[in-house]
Each structure stands twice: as structure tokens, then as C-alpha cells.
C-alpha positions as MATLAB code, in Angstrom:
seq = 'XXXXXXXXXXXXXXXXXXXXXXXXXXXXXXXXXXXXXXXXXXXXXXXXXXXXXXXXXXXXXXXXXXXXXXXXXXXXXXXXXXXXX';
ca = [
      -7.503  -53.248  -36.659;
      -8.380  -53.495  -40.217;
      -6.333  -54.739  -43.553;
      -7.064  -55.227  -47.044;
      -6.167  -58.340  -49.543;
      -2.999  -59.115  -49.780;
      -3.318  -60.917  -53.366;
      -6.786  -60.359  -55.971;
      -8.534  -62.805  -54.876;
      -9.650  -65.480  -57.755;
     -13.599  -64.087  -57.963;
     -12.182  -60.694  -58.160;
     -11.957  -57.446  -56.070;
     -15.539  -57.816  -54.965;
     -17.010  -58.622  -51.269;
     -13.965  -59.677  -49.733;
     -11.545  -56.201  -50.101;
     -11.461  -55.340  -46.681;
     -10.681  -57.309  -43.449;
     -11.822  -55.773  -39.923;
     -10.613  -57.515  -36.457;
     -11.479  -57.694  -32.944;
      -8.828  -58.330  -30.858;
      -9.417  -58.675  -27.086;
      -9.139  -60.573  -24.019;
     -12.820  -60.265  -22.667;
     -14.348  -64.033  -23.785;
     -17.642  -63.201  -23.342;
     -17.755  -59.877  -25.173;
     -16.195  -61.143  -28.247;
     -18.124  -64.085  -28.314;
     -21.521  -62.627  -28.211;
     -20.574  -60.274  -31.345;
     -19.333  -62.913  -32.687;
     -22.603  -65.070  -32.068;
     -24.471  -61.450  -33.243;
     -23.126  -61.567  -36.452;
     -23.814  -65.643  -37.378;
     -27.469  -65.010  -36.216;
     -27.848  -62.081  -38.604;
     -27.110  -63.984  -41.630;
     -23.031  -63.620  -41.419;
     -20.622  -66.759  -43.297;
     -18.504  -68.339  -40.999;
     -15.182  -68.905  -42.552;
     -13.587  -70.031  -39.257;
     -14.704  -71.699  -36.469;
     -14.197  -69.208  -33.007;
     -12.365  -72.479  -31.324;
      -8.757  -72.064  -29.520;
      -5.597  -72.368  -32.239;
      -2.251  -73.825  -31.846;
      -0.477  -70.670  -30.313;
      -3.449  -70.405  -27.608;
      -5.581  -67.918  -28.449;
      -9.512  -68.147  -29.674;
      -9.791  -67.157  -33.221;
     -12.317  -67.066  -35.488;
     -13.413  -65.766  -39.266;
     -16.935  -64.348  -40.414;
     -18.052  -62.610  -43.254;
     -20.829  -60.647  -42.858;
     -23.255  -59.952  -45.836;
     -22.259  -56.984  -47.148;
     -18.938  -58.852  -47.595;
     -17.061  -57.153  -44.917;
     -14.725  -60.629  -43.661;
     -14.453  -60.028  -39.583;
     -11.340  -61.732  -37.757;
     -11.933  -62.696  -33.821;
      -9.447  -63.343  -32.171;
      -9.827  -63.629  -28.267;
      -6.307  -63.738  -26.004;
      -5.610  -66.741  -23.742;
      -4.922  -65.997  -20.255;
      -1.212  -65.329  -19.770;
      -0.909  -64.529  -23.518;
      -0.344  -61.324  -25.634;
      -2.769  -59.294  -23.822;
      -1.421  -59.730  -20.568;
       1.989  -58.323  -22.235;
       3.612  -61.823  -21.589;
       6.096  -62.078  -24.572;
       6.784  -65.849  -24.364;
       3.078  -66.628  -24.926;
];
């Protein structure tokens, strides 16, 4: 999935134009590209730590400016096709 700013942001259209997410429910695999990215010099924006409706999400940007969403489905959740969750 992938989205661009919604407003200009205040230091102009520069490094942070265009959003890219993973969105999955494998832990581990999400994790270690999120892990990849800090070790290779990326910003994190976000914590990857569990949010209020459940899920693990997290915010990088790596340094060619590209900002990376992770966001990692709790058991039971979205990705399970539970709509409640």
C-alpha cells in the first residue's frame, strides 16, 4: 500500500512525499524489515509497539526520505477477517 501527503508539509515537498506500508500478520517477518531498515541508517518516527485498537504499528523513514508504515495484525484482528476487531 502506498499514499502520498495529505497536506505540504511545513519544510516543503521534499523527503517526505511518499508513504509506503507493510501490512501483515507474520510478526517475525515484519519485524526483521523493520529492524533491517533502523540498522541501515533509517529514522524511526514511531516506535513498532502494539496501539490502542491492537495491532503493532510502527513509522520509519528511511534515508532517501521514503517514510515506511508497519503495521503488524493482532491475532483475531483484521487479518483474520474478524470485523469486530
Amino acid at each position: 500500500m502506498g499514499a502520498d501527503g495529505f497536506e505540504e508539509p511545513a519544510e516543503g515537498w521534499g523527503k517526505s512525499r511518499v508513504h509506503a506500508a507493510f501490512m501483515s500478520d507474520e510478526l517475525d517477518r515484519v519485524r526483521g524489515f523493520y529492524d533491517r531498515f533502523v540498522e541501515r541508517g533509517a529514522q524511526v518516527t514511531q516506535p513498532l509497539e502494539k496501539q490502542i485498537w491492537g495491532d503493532l504499528y510502527g513509522e520509519i523513514v528511511d534515508p532517501w526520505g521514503v517514510a515506511w508504515m508497519f503495521n503488524i495484525a493482532a491475532p483475531g484482528g483484521w487479518a483474520e477477517g474478524n470485523e469486530s476487531a
